[in-house]
N, C-alpha and C positions, 0 to 999 in steps of 0.2 A: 418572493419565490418560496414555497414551499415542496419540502422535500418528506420523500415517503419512503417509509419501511419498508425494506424488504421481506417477503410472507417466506422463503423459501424454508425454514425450519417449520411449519406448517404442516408443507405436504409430506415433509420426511415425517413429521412425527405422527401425522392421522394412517403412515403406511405402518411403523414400527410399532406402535400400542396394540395392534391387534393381533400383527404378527409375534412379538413378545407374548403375547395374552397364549396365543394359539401352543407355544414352546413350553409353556406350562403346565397347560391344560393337558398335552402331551405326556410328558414326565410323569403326570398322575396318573397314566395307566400301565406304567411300565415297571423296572424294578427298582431298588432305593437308588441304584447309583444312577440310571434314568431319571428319575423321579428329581436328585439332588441338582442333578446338570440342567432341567427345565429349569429346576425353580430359580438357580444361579444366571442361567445365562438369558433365561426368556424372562427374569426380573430386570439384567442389566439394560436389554433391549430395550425394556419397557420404562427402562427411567430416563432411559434417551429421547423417546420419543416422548414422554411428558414435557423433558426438558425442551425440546426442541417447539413443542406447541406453548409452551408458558413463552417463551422466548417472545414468539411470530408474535402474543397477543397483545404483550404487555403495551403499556400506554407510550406512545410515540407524538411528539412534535415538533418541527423545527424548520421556522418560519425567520427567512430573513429580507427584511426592509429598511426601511431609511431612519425606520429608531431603533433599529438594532435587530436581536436576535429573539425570537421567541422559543424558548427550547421545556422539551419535555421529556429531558434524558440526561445520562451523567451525575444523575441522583439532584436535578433543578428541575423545577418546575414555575417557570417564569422569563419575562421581560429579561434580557441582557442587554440595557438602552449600551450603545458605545461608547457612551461618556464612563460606562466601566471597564468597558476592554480596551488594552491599552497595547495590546495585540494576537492578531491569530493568525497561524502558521499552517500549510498545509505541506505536508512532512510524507514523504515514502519511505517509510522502513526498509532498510536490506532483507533480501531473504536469507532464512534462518536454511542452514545447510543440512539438517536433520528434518526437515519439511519439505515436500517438493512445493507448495501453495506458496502466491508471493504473498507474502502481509499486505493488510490492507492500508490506504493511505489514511494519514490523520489528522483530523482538525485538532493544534494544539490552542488553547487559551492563556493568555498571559495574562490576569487582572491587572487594572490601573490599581494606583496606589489607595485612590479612596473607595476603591470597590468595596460594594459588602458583600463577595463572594463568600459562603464559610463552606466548602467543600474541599478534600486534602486534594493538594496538586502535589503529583505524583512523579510527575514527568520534568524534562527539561526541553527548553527550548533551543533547536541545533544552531538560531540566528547568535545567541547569547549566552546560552546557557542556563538563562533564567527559570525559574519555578513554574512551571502550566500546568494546566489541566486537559488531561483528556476529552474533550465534547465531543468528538465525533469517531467511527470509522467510519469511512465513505463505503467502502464497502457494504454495510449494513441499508441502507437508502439503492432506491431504484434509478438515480438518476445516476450518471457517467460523473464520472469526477472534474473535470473540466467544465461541465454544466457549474459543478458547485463552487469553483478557482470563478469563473467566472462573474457567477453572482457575489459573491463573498468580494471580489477586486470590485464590482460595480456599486457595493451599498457601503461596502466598507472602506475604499480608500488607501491611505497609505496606513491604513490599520492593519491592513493583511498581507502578506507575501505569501506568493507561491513558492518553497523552497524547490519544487519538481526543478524550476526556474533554473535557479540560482545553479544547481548543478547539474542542468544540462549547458549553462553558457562557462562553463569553464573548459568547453572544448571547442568553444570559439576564435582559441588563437592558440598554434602552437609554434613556438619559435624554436627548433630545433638548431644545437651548434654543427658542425663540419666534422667529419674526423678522416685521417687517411684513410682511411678501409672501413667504410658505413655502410649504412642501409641504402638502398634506391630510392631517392628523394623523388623522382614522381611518382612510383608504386604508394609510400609510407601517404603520401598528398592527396593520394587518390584513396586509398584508404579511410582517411583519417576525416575526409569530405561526406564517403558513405557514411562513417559514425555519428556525422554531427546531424545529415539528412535521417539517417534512422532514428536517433534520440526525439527529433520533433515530430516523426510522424506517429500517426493510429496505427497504422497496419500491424498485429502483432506477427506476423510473417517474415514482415523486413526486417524489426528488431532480433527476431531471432535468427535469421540466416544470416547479418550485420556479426551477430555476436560472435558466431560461429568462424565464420571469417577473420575475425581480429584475431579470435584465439588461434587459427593456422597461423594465422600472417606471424605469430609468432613466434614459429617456427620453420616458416619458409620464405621469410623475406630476404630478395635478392641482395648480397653487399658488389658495393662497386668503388671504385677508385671514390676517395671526396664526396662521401656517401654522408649520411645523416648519423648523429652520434648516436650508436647503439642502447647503451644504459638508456638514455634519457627517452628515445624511443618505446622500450622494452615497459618502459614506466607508465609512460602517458596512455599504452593501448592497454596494457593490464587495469587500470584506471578505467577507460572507454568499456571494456568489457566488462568490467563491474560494476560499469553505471547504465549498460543495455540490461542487465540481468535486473536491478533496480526497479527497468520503468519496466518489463517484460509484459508483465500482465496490469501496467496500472491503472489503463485507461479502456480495458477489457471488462462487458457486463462477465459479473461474476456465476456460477454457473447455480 
């Protein structure tokens, strides 16, 4: 399977270079403090959209099959037979609360011991802890990210885990204790059902009206006689909602 570059810094930058250009051009007919403000701000423009076209053009490849990974990125340019990867992880960052954009999801790389990776691994891996290397954001390629969990579980084996996985099945069972005075045990049940249906679906619609709903529920869930124990409720949906906001946009073409 081979996976393609997304061009979208491209068309941003073939719009911004000439509009920058035009902000200058500008400035030099007017007075110094005109004149100052083109050249400042119709320069920054313009090194945006440089940036953004050097971005689109640079050399891109990443070919994965049954001896491994062909990659043209990550500062490699080569073969990654899997007899050197000793594991890859595909990782969703939290979103950052000073950004509305969710981060994009990440192919982490673990080398095997006898790799002759020489590239600094930056990163950790959430399975262990261990030392990786950045190879990918999905985001960056035009295919869905479940296209690439996909191929990546099909060529790779028990080389790769999906971590998206791993924590969405921790809300696959929740054992709530008793308390005199709790929550409504079918409301929290019915709830806590919609959560586990929204984490697996595509829809980004469900996930977020899902999300929005947990956060009421946390504040208007009915108590009843022999109810579900509060705390531990209060805990698991706080949880639930922070791991819809998680997958929100992760399985979303990016714009």
């Amino acid at each position: 399977m081979d996976l393609h570059h997304r061009r979208a810094g491209l068309v941003i930058g073939v719009v911004m270079l000439p509009f920058g250009f035009c902000m200058v051009l500008s400035g030099l007919t007017g007075s110094t403090l005109r004149l100052v403000g083109g050249l400042i701000f119709g320069g920054l423009v313009m090194l945006v959209g440089a940036a953004g076209i050097v971005e689109a053009v640079r050399p891109f490849r990443f070919h994965i099959n049954v001896d491994g990974l062909t990659v043209r990125t990550a500062g490699l340019n080569r073969l990654l037979p899997w007899a050197e990867i000793d594991h890859l992880v595909l990782d969703q960052q939290p979103p950052v609360l000073s950004d509305k954009r969710m981060p994009s999801p990440l192919l982490l790389l673990v080398p095997a011991a006898t790799s002759a990776l020489d590239v600094p691994l930056t990163h950790r891996s959430p399975l262990d802890d261990r030392p990786c290397l950045v190879l990918l954001e999905v985001h960056d390629v035009r295919e869905k990210t479940d296209q690439v969990a996909d191929a990546l579980a099909r060529y790779g084996g028990s080389r790769f885990t999906d971590h998206r996985q791993i924590v969405r099945q921790r809300f696959d069972s929740a054992d709530f204790p008793i308390e005199a005075r709790g929550y409504d045990r079918d409301a929290v049940d019915a709830l806590v059902q919609k959560g586990r249906e929204a984490l697996r679906s595509e829809d980004h619609l469900l996930r977020l009206e899902t999300k929005v709903q947990v956060e009421r529920a946390l504040l208007e869930l009915p108590l009843v006689a022999h109810g579900y124990y509060r705390a531990r409720v209060d805990a698991f949906l706080r949880d639930l909602s922070a791991a819809l906001a998680r997958f929100e946009e992760s399985d979303e073409e990016p714009g």
